[in-house]
C-alpha positions, -999 to 999 in steps of 0.1 A, spaced: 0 0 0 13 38 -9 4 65 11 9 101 3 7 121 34 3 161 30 11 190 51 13 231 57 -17 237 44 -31 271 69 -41 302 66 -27 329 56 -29 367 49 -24 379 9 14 385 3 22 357 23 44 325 20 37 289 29 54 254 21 35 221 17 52 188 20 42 154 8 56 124 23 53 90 1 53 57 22 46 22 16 65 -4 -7 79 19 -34 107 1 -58 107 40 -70 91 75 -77 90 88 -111 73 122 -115 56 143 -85 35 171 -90 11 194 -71 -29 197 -77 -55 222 -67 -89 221 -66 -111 254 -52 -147 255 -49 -167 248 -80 -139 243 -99 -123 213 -119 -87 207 -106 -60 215 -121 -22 207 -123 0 238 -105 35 226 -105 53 187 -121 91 177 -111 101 149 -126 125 120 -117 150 138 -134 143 173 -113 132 191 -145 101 218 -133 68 229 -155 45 254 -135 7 261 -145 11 302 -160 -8 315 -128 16 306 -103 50 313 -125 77 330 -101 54 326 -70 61 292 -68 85 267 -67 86 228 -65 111 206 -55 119 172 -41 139 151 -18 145 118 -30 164 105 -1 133 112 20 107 103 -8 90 139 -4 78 166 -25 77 202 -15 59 231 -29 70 267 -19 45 295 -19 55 330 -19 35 364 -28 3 343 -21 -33 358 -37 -64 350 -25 -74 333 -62 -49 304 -49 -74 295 -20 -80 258 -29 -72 224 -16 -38 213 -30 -32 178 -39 0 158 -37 8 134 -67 32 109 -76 39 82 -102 51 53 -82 69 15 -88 49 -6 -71 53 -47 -73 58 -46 -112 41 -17 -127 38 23 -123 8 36 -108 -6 71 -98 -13 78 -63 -28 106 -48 -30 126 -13 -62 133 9 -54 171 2 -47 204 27 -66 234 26 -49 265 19 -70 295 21 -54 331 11 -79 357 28 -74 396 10 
């Protein structure tokens, strides 16, 4: 079983920073690519920040410069830095990861942490 455990979710005023962390346990042979998800009310969710295996970053337009992913591979955690907050990035944000598991890749996902921005 994989479990993706998320945290640093909070609140937080606009102009602030914050810095989620997702831990992957369970019996992982390996990680491929990570990646951050968000998801605010009545809204479909939507990819914010990818690192793959390889450490190369993509970052949905909206966040560009405000945020940065990265990842520890020695601790099998993803982080996602969050500076110059706005209150448009109130959502939940999801942790994602491509995992070996057995003898296949599949895609596991985290329960979520709130992050609400108030203006």
């Amino acid at each position: 079983q994989v479990q993706l455990v998320e945290s640093g979710g909070g609140l937080v005023q606009a102009g602030g920073s914050l810095r989620l962390s997702c831990a992957v346990s369970g019996s992982i042979v390996g990680i491929g690519s990570m990646a951050w998800y968000r998801q605010a009310p009545g809204k479909e969710r939507e990819r914010v920040a990818l690192i793959t295996a390889g450490g190369s970053t993509s970052y949905e337009d909206s966040v560009k410069g405000r945020f940065t992913i990265s990842r520890d591979n020695a601790k099998n955690t993803v982080y996602l830095q969050m500076h110059s907050l706005k209150p448009e990035d109130t959502a939940v944000y999801y942790c994602n990861a491509d995992a070996w598991v057995g003898r296949a890749w599949s895609n596991y996902w985290g329960q979520g942490t709130q992050v609400t921005v108030s203006s």
